[in-house]
NUVO-929789 format. One record per residue (C-alpha): x, y, z; residue in one letter. Coordinates in steps of 0.001 Angstrom, whole numbers, plus 500000, padded with zeros to 6 digits. Example, Ala and Ser with C-alpha at 12.3 -4.5 7.8 and 13.67 -1.06 7.14 Angstrom:
BEGIN
512300495500507800A
513670498940507140S
//
This chain:
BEGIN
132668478178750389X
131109478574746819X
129578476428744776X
130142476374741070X
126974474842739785X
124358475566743076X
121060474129740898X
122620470853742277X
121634471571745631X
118357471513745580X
118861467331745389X
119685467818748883X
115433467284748954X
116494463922748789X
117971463218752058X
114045463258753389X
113726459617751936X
116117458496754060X
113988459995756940X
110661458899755765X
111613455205755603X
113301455460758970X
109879456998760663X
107614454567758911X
109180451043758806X
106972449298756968X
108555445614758104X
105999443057759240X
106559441457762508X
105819437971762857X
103875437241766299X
105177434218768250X
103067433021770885X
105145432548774422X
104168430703777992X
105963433510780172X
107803436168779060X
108419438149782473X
111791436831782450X
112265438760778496X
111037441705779834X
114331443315780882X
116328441970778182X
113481443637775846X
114593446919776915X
118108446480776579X
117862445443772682X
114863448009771908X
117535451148773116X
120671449174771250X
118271448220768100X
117386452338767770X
121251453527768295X
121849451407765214X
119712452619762998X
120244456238764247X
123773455942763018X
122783454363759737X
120432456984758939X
123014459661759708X
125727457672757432X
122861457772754698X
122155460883754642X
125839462204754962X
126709460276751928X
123764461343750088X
124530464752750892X
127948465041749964X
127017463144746580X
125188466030746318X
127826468609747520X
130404466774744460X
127867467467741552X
127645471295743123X
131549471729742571X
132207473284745602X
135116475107746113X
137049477729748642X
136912481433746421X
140775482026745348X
141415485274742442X
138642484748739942X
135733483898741978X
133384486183739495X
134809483660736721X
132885480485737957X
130423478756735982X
131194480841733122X
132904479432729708X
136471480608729460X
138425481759726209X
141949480666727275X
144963481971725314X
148309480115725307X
151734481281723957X
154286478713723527X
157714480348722976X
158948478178719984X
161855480770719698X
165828479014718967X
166447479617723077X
163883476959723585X
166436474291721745X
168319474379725080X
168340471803727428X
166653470816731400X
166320467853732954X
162469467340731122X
164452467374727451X
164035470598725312X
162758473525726791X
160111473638723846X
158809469878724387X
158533471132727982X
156850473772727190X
154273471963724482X
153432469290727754X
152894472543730009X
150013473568727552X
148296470474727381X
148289470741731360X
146698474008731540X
144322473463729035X
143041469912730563X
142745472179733863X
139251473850732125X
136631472112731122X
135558470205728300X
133368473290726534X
135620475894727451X
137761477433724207X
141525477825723468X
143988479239721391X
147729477817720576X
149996481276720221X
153421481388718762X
156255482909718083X
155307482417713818X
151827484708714694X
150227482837712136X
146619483403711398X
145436480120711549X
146154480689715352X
143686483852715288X
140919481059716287X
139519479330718990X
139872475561719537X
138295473208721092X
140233471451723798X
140985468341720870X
141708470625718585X
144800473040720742X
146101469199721972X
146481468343717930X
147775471768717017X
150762471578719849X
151678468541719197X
152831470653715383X
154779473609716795X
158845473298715407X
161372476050716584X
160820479253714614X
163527481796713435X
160502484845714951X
161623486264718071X
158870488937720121X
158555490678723011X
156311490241725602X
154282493124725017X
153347492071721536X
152703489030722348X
149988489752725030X
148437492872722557X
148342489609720280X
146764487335722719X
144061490604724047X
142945491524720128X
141953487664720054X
140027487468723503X
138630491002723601X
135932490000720884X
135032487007722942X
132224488655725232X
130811487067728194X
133705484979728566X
136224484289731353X
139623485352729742X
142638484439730456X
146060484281728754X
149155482087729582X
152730482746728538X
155173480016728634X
158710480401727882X
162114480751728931X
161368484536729255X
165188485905727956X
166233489397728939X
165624490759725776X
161882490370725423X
161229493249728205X
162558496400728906X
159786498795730560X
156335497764732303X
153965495924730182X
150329497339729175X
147333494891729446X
143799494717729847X
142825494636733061X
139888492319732242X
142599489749731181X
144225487665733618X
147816487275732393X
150027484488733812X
153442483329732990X
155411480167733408X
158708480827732923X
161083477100732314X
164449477330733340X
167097476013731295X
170805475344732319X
173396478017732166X
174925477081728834X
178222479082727299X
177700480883723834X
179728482139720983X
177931483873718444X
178553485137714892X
177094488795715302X
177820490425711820X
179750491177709244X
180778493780706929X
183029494181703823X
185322497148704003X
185228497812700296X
182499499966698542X
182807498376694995X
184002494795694326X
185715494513691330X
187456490870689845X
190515489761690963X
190744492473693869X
191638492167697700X
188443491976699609X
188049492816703757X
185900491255705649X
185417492257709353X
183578489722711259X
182278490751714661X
182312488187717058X
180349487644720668X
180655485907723595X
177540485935725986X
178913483747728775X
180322484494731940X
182753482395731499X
186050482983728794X
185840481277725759X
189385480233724003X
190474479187721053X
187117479055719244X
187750477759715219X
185889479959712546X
186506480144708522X
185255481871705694X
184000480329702818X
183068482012699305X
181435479794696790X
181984476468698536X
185676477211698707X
187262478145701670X
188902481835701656X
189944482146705109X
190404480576708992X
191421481899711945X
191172480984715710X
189676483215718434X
189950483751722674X
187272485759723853X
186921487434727260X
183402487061729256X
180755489174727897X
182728490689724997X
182736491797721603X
185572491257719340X
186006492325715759X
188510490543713563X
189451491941709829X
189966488531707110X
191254488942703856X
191086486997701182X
191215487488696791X
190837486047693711X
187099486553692925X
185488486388689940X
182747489062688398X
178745487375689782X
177128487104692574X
179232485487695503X
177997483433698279X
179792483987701672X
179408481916704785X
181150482743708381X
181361479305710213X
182673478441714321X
182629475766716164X
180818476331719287X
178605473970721679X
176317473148723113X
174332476204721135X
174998475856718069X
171708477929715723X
173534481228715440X
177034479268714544X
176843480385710984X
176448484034709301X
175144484010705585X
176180487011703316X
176056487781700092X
177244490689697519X
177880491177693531X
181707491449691863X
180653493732688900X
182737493293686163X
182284496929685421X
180811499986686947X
178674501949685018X
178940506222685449X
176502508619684244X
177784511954682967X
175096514763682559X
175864517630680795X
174040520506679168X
174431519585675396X
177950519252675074X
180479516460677133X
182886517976679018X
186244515974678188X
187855516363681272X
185441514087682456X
185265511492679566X
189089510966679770X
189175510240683301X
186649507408683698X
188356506703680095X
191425505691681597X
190398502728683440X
187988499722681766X
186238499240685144X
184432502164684421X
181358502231681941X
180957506077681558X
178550506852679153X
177422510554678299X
173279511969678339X
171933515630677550X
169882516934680698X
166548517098678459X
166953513477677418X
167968511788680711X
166121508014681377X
165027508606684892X
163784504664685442X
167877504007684586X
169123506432687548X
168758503589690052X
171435501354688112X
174349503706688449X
176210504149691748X
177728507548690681X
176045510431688573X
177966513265687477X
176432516614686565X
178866519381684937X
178330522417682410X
174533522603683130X
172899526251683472X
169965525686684751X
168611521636686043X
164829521067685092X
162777520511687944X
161648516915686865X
165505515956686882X
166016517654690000X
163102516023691691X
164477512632690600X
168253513364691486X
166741513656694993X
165302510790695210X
168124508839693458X
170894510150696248X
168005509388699142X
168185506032698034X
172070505639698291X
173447507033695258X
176202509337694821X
175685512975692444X
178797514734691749X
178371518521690832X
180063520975688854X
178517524392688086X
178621525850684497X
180295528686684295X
176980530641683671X
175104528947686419X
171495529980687101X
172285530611690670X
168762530940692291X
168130527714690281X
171014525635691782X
169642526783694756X
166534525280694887X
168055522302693131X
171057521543695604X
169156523007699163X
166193520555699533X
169579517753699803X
170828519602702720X
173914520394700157X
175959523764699746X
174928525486696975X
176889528778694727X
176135531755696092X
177906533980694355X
180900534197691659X
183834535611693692X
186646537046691129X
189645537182693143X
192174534632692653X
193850532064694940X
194853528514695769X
193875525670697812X
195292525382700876X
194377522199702817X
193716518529701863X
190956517008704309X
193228513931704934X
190685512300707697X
188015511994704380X
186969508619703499X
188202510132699916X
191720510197700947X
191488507328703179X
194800505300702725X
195813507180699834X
198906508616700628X
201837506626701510X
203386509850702824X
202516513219702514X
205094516014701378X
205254519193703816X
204335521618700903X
202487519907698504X
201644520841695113X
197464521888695623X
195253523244693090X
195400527167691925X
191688529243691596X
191358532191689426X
188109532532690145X
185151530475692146X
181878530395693511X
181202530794697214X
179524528088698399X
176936528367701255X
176934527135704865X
175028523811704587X
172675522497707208X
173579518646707094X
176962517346708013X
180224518405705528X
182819516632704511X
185506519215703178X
187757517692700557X
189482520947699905X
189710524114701570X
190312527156700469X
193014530241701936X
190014532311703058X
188965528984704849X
186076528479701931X
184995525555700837X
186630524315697502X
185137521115697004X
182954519340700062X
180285516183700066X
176953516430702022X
175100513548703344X
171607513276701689X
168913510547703148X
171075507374702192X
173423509085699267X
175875511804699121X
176118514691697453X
179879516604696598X
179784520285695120X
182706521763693869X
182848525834693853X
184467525629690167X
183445524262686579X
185772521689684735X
186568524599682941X
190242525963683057X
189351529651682856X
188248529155686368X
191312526590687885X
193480524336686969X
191084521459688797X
190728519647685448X
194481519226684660X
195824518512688292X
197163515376689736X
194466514921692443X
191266515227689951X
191587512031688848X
192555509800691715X
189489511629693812X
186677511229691328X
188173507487691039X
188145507396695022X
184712508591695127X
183159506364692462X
184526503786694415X
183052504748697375X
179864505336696029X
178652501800695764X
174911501194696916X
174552497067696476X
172166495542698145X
172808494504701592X
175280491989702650X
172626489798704481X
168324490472705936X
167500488942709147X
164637486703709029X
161545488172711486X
162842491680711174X
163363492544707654X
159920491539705958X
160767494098702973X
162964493918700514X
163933496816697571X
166122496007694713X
166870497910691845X
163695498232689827X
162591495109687842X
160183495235684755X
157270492915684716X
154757491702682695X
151204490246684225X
152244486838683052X
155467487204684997X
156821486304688822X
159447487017690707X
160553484472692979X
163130483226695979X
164030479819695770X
166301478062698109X
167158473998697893X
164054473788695423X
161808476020697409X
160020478471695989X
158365481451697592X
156191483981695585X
156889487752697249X
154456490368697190X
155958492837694876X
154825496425694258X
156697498928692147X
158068502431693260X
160000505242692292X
163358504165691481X
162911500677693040X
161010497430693116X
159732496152696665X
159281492340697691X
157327491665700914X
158182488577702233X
156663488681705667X
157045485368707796X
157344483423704377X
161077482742705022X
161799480643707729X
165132478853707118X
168392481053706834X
170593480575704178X
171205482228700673X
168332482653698832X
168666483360694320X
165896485989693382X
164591484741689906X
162355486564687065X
161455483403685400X
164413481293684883X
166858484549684919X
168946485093688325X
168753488671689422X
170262488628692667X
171487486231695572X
170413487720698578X
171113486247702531X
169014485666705619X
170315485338709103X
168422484488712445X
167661486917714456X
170328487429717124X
168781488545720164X
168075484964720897X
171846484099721353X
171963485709724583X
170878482985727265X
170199485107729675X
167036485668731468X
164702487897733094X
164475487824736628X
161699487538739204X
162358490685740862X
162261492362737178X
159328490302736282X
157498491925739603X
158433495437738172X
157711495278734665X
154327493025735104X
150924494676735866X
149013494042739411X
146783491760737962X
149515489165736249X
150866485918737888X
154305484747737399X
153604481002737940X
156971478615738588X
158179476430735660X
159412473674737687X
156114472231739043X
155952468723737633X
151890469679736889X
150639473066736310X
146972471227736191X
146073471861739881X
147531474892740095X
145346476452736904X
142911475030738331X
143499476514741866X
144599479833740374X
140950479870738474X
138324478592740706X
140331478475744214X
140950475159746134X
138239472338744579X
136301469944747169X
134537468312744792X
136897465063744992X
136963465414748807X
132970465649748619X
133518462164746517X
135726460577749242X
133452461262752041X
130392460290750635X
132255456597749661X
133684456956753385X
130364457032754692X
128760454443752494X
131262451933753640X
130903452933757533X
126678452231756711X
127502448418755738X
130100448133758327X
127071449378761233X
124707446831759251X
127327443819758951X
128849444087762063X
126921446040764530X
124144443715765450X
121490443136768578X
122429440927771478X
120045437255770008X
122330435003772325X
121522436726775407X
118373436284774547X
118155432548774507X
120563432289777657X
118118434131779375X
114984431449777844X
//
């Protein structure tokens, strides 16, 4: 047995009062004169022996009592874990999972109100000068603190679900950078939550200094049907056009879910419904398809019916109908007119013409497709920027001049992982395939003749072997490549081994030029994306915005406002948002009272699957030192306590002491000498 506070002991000095008084009893006889007391004489005896029994066992239930008085101010307890923690102030850490799982349902209410009463438990386990701090889900830094034990009751009684979902390993490095710089202290850390499969995968690191425990509530066994994602199947959105949606579609049950209602609305207006059976523990994507848009921004929501879970129900997205496309055309001095009549022909397109020395590089970022034709020899300012405008996501078209620098298109078209001319090859010849698996020619065709009519080559360049993945459009007899894209970063790049010049082919004049450059400005749309996910995207990049000091840019949403942190870069402007946005929905960026974009957040979901980590995984994934305690115990007081200091006597000591108290005035009521025989014997 140990004793928490041992000073107390030395009251024990005490019990010799007790002892004193009953060796010296100071009470005054009075002296009673008698004739003839021979026949007293015996009966003398018998009460003197009776009369010292007595007070034998009232000294002993004295000093019992005062001793375990004693023993209850000493705290005395049997040594459990943390034995060397005793007496010592503890820093207590406390996670409360706040995630969307903890909206579900047990028998106590909501897993989070559970889990909000579990904390106040633990904490009124320590004592009244011991320190604690409230963890969530948010990592906020007002929770970077200690509180007093007043203070964490206050600040759980304000925790509200939270769109943030971690894992367990950051949220005990979160919990350790807080109690390593309390030294001295007793540290511990609780983590209480539903503990879903997703927020471990491998064994967890932790200080071994750091006693980690975690309560993990159970929650019923709930079906789910989730919106995962979505994705449009177009690359450029144009007015009046068919649009594809694909949504993707989960169930995480066991159990089959049938006939589950979902529709698509654009705008407030409802584009599209459909009704969905899904098969346990499966994914299921389903194309919709809906028209009659107009050029702006366009609000999409994807909408089921599904309960009792019901958070991840709806999927936000969001995407621009340009009302036209604008096309940059880079030449060396002179426009190539092959070129200007083809994006000419159709009013989508907003070609407009620049001379390599006098290209506006901050305007490369607002054109999807860039076309570079008749140019000896690119600068190595443009070329720098053309590289950084396809890793972004934009599309560069090349044609060689037909007196090409060919060491310089070298070191302009290699550092993009792109074929590049090697040499000029004079023989002539013809194209003979059509790469019909190509996103290029994608639907296309409604039938393709056996021989058909392919471009002829009096002369070309022979491309090189590139190092990043090809995409032939046209191949040559000798199995060259005629025209081929390159993936570069997030763009593409597509070469073509001739000039739009006719001395070279008959490219420029040919039925497929135009329908393939028209194919791959098309498919060279880099909007912004359809939707962010709140907790995992915290920045944002849109196409570079001009500012002024006087000047914000802003996200409002239902008359919110939120101020981003925004910091300018090549080619794009970047918004930090970090755990500013807490509510999905669709959100308008402003620059003063001008919209520049509507962009959508989702919730995160990994918190749609309900299912949960087990104990054996918990025993395999948790450190030596960690305690898994169980959820279901109506009071985790006693057992913090228990787990901290071992098994408590202190209320026991208390019990005796009052136990022997009362047996002292039951020996002085009730046990009493023998008076009658006395006067029978008179």
């Amino acid at each position: 047995m140990h004793f928490i506070y041992p000073a107390f002991l030395f009251a024990l000095l005490t019990l010799a009062f007790p002892v004193i008084i009953h060796l010296f009893n100071f009470r005054k006889f009075q002296r009673v004169n008698f004739s003839n007391v021979q026949f007293l004489k015996e009966i003398q005896e018998q009460q003197s022996s009776r009369r010292n029994l007595k007070e034998r066992l009232i000294l002993a239930s004295r000093l019992l009592a005062l001793a375990f008085l004693v023993f209850a101010f000493a705290r005395p307890f049997i040594p459990a874990q943390n034995t060397a923690n005793a007496g010592r102030q503890n820093a207590v850490s406390i996670f409360v999972d706040n995630s969307y799982s903890m909206q579900t349902l047990n028998r106590e209410g909501s897993l989070l109100d559970d889990a909000k009463q579990k904390a106040k438990q633990i904490a009124s386990a320590y004592n009244i000068n011991d320190r604690f701090q409230l963890l969530t889900q948010d990592f906020e830094g007002k929770h970077q603190r200690l509180l007093s034990r007043d203070e964490f009751n206050d600040a759980v009684d304000q925790v509200k679900i939270s769109a943030q979902s971690r894992t367990l390993q950051q949220i005990i490095s979160r919990q350790q950078s807080l109690l390593i710089t309390q030294p001295g202290a007793a540290k511990s850390a609780y983590i209480i939550s539903d503990l879903q499969k997703n927020m471990a995968d491998k064994p967890l690191k932790t200080d071994s200094a750091i006693a980690i425990n975690l309560i993990q509530l159970k929650a019923g066994n709930l079906p789910n049907v989730a919106v995962d994602s979505v994705w449009l199947l177009n690359a450029i959105h144009r007015p009046g056009e068919s649009e594809k949606l694909v949504v993707r579609l989960h169930n995480y049950a066991d159990e089959k879910a049938e006939k589950i209602p979902l529709k698509v609305t654009i705008n407030g207006a409802q584009k599209a419904l459909g009704s969905y059976t899904l098969a346990a523990r499966s994914v299921q994507n389903d194309t919709l398809a809906f028209m009659g848009l107009q050029a702006g921004w366009q609000q999409g929501e994807v909408a089921l019916q599904d309960n009792p879970v019901t958070f991840d129900n709806k999927f936000f997205f969001s995407f621009n109908v340009a009302q036209q496309m604008p096309v940059l055309l880079i030449d060396g001095g002179t426009p190539n007119p092959y070129l200007k009549a083809v994006f000419a022909a159709d009013p989508f397109f907003n070609a407009h013409n620049s001379h390599d020395g006098n290209v506006d590089y901050a305007a490369l970022g607002t054109c999807p497709l860039i076309v570079i034709s008749d140019i000896k020899a690119v600068s190595t300012g443009l070329a720098q920027q053309l590289k950084t405008y396809v890793s972004k996501g934009g599309t560069l078209v090349v044609f060689p001049a037909i007196d090409a620098d060919l060491n310089n298109y070298r070191s302009f078209l290699q550092p993009m992982n792109a074929a590049y001319p090697e040499k000029l090859v004079p023989d002539a010849g013809k194209v003979s395939a059509l790469n019909r698996q190509s996103p290029v020619f994608k639907n296309v065709f409604e039938s393709f003749p056996p021989n058909p009519d392919l471009p002829i080559v009096k002369k070309y360049y022979q491309l090189s072997a590139a190092h990043g993945s090809q995409d032939n459009l046209m191949t040559l007899t000798a199995g060259q490549s005629f025209w081929a894209g390159y993936n570069s970063g997030r763009g593409k790049v597509y070469v073509a081994a001739v000039p739009l010049n006719e001395d070279f082919s008959n490219l420029p004049r040919h039925a497929l030029f135009v329908p393939i450059l028209f194919r791959i400005a098309l498919l060279s749309g880099h909007d912004l994306p359809l939707f962010y996910t709140l907790g995992a995207d915290e920045t944002l990049e849109v196409p570079p915005v001009q500012l002024t000091e006087k000047q914000l840019l802003k996200l409002t949403k239902d008359g919110q406002s939120t101020i981003p942190d925004v910091r300018q870069q090549e080619g794009s402007t970047l918004l930090y948002v970090s755990d500013q946005l807490r509510e999905p929905g669709i959100y308008t960026l402003k620059k003063q009272d001008s919209t520049l974009a509507t962009l959508a957040f989702n919730d995160n979901r990994k918190e749609s699957d309900l299912s949960y980590l087990t104990p054996a995984v918990l025993k395999d994934i948790l450190p030596r030192q960690a305690a898994l305690i169980p959820g279901s115990n109506a009071s985790l007081k006693g057992i913090v306590a228990e787990t901290n200091l071992g098994t408590q006597l202190w209320k026991l000591c208390i019990i005796l002491a009052l136990i022997f108290l009362a047996i002292e005035i039951l020996l002085i009521r009730y046990l009493k000498s023998n008076v009658q025989g006395i006067k029978q014997a008179v």
